[in-house]
C-alpha positions, 0 to 999 in steps of 0.5 A: 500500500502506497502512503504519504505522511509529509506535513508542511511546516506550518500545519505542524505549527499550527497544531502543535499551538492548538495543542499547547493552548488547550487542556491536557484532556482536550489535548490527547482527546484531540489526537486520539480522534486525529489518529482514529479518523485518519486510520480509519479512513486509511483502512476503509479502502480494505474491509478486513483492515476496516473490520479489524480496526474497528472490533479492537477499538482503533487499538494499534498493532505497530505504532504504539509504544507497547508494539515496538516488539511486534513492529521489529519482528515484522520489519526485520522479516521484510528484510528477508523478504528478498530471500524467499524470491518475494516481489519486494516493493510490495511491503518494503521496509526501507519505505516503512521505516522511512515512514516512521521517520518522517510522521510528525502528526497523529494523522501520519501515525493513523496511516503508517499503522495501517500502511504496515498493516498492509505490508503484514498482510501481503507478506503473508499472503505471498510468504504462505500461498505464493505471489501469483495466481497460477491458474492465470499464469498457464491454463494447464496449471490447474492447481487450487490453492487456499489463501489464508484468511487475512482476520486470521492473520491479523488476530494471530500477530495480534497475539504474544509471539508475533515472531514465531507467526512471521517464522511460521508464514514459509512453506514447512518442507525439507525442499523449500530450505534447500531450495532457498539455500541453493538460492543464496549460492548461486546468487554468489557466484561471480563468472571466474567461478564458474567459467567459461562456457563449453562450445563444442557438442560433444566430449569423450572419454580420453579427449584432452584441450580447452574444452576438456579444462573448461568443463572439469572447471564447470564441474567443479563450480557445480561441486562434481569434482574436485580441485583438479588440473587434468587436461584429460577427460580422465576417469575422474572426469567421468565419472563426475560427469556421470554424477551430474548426469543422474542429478539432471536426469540424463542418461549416466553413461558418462559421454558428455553428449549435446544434452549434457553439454546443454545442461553444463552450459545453463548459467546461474543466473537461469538455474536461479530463475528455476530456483526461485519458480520452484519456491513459488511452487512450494509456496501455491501447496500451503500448509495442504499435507501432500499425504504420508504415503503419496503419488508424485509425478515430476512431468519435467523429470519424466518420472513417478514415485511413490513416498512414504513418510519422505522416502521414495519406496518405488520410482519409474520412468514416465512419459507425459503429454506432447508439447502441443496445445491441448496435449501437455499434461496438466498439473493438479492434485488428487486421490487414486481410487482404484485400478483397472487390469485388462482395460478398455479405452475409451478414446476421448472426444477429441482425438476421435473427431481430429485423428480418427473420424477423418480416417474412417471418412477415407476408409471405413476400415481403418483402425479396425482394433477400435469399436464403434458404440453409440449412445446407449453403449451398444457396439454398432457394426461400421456397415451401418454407419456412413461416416461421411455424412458426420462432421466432427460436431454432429459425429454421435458415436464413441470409438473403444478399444477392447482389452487386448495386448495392443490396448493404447492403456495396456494392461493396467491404468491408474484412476483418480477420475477428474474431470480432466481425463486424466490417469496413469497407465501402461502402455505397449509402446517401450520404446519410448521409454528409453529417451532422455526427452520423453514428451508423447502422449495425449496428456495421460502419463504413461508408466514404464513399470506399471505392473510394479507400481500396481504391486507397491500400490497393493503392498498395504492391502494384499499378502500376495499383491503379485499373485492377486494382480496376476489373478486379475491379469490372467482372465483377460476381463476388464477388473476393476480393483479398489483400493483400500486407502486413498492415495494421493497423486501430485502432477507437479511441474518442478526445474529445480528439486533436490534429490535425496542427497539435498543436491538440487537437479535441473530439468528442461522447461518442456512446456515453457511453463517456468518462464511464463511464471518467473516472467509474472514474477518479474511483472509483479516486482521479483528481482534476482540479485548478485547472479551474473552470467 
């Protein structure tokens, strides 16, 4: 909130005579009002504020003198608002002690109590749930969050521990920590420690030159390797860059290929923009618990595990939605209710009017796996449907796919029914599995392991899970199989998270979607310091 309390001389002289002439009753009755009406003007712009001042009588919470307390703990959380990647401007408490020097009437202190107020509340709401509205940043993040109530907050600083609230308002995970410190890292790196870039494609194992010098100097900025002055690309060398290729999710052969060249070459002041969007991300779950044992699904690491009370008990490659509009998987939290062994598909809407109705236009035949069904869910014979005379809005049949060892789902999917259409799932295709950048599918995330997943799924609820998958599995029928508890799923979308050593890995932006965000928080007043390229 923008304030102003500069005075001129002769309104301070003049007030200072009226208050010197009359009683010391009239007096103080005569500042008090002054403040009141001008705090309660100031706070009549935001009912909550309003409503606030007016339940506790126009006491103050920052500018009187039993609130110095109160008053310091919040400026100096300001001062660190800067490290958390916050858009700084908005409560900045350079401005605010600037205020508290330059007030000289009892209207100036009405409006700097509620100019801090204001700074209180927009630092919590950012602090606790994040700057920006994500849903406005990218229509494909589809996250829900919950902002804290603004009475709740002002009542709990209200309180006697004002400190231990402001210390509470950050995300409460391992991950938030590590990210803010990796934050405060590369803010300090200066360009000789990192070095020069590599501008070749490719290394190998037992080439020697500048380029080699240049990338043992780039992992050892990074902390792979240690202080070493081989020009050879040694086995040490190697086996640094395996290391780091396992941190980035790449294939660990230890051949700096173009996609390990790339990754070495991503400069801090782009690993701190990964860094400081991850933060925002953390910050949009809120206090919201992401369950003791959950499904989490990090589409830029083209992976899915399953936690358990912190540790990954289970991991498997993924493959996640095309890079194309209406195709890119969706970010959002839900909970798997059961899964399907022997399933059919059921082609969505909208791959069959674009991909398949122009097909069988063509030829009446094509796709001969799939089933036509109507309405009613009857399979109808393609004889008697004259495809032709549809377009792809008046087209009244559905397509399907029988279970069958071609199904486009496999032999198993995943379901935590949204309205998005979106599941985990087998499929026949492997191949795909075996890429760095795996991007293919409609949006749904495809499993490389499925039938293991379903095992570590069934651990809690079966003696025998793979017996009782295989059971399903044998008799070729559609099965649907509840599961006992709830588990939740997170479609989550992070560049930057620490693996299991606290090391911070980096993914590639696939959808953009990290420079959209980090270009609204640049919109919104974030400012990266100290990074140079």
């Amino acid at each position: 909130m923008a304030f102003s309390i500069t005075v001129g001389k002769a309104a301070v002289a003049a007030a200072a005579l009226a208050l010197t002439l009359a009683s010391p009753v009239q007096a103080q009755t005569t500042q008090t009002t002054a403040f009141t009406q001008a705090l309660a003007a100031a706070a009549s712009l935001d009912d909550a504020v309003a409503a606030f001042y007016r339940t506790q009588g126009y006491t103050t919470l920052w500018t009187g003198p039993q609130d110095v307390a109160r008053r310091q703990a919040l400026l100096t959380a300001l001062d660190g608002a800067a490290a958390h990647g916050l858009p700084v401007p908005r409560y900045d408490a350079a401005r605010l002690r600037a205020g508290f020097r330059a007030a000289v009437t009892e209207g100036d202190r009405g409006r700097l109590e509620v100019a801090m107020t204001e700074a209180y509340l927009a630092f919590a709401h950012d602090l606790s749930t994040g700057v920006l509205d994500p849903r406005s940043v990218d229509d494909g993040i589809l996250r829900d969050v919950v902002r804290p109530d603004r009475a709740l907050l002002l009542a709990q600083i209200r309180g006697d521990n004002p400190q231990s609230v402001l210390a509470d308002l950050a995300p409460d995970s391992p991950e938030y920590s590590r990210l803010m410190k990796e934050k405060l890292l590369l803010e300090r790196l200066t360009p000789a420690d990192w070095g020069p870039q590599i501008t070749v494609d490719t290394l190998k194992p037992g080439e020697q030159g500048a380029e080699v010098v240049a990338m043992r100097d780039r992992l050892t900025a990074l902390g792979y390797l240690g202080r070493s002055a081989t020009l050879t690309y040694d086995r040490a060398l190697q086996a640094a860059v395996q290391r780091f290729q396992l941190d980035q999710g790449l294939i660990g052969d230890g051949v700096a290929g173009p996609g390990t060249i790339g990754a070495l070459n991503t400069d801090p002041a782009a690993r701190l923009q990964s860094v400081v969007v991850a933060m925002e991300r953390l910050r949009w779950f809120g206090d919201a618990p992401r369950g003791d044992r959950h499904i989490w699904v990090n589409q830029p690491d083209f992976t899915a595990q399953i936690i358990d009370k912190g540790r990954v008990i289970f991991q498997t490659r993924a493959v996640i939605g095309k890079n194309v509009p209406d195709q890119r998987s969706p970010e959002f939290s839900d909970q798997m209710e059961h899964m399907v062994i022997n399933p059919s598909w059921s082609v969505p809407r909208s791959i069959t009017t674009k991909e398949y109705l122009p097909l069988l236009q063509a030829n009446p035949n094509a796709v001969s796996y799939l089933q036509v069904i109507d309405g009613a869910g009857r399979v109808v014979s393609r004889g008697a449907v004259n495809f032709a005379a549809y377009t792809a809005r008046t087209f009244p049949f559905a397509l399907r796919q029988p279970p069958s060892d071609g199904n486009a789902l496999g032999k198993v999917k995943f379901m935590f029914p949204n309205q998005h259409n979106i599941y985990l799932h087998d499929t026949p295709a492997k191949s795909l599995f075996d890429t760095e950048v795996r991007a293919y599918s409609h949006g749904c995330i495809r499993l490389s392991d499925p039938f293991d997943f379903a095992y570590a799924l069934l651990a809690p609820q079966s003696a025998d899970p793979k017996g009782e998958f295989a059971g399903h599995l044998d008799t070729g029928r559609e099965t649907t199989v509840p599961l006992d508890d709830l588990v939740p799923v997170h479609l989550v979308y992070f560049t930057a998270w620490p693996n299991a050593r606290g090391k911070i890995g980096y993914r590639r932006d696939i959808y953009g979607r990290d420079g959209r965000i980090f270009d609204a928080l640049t919109e919104a007043g974030v400012v990266l310091r100290g990074v140079q390229g």
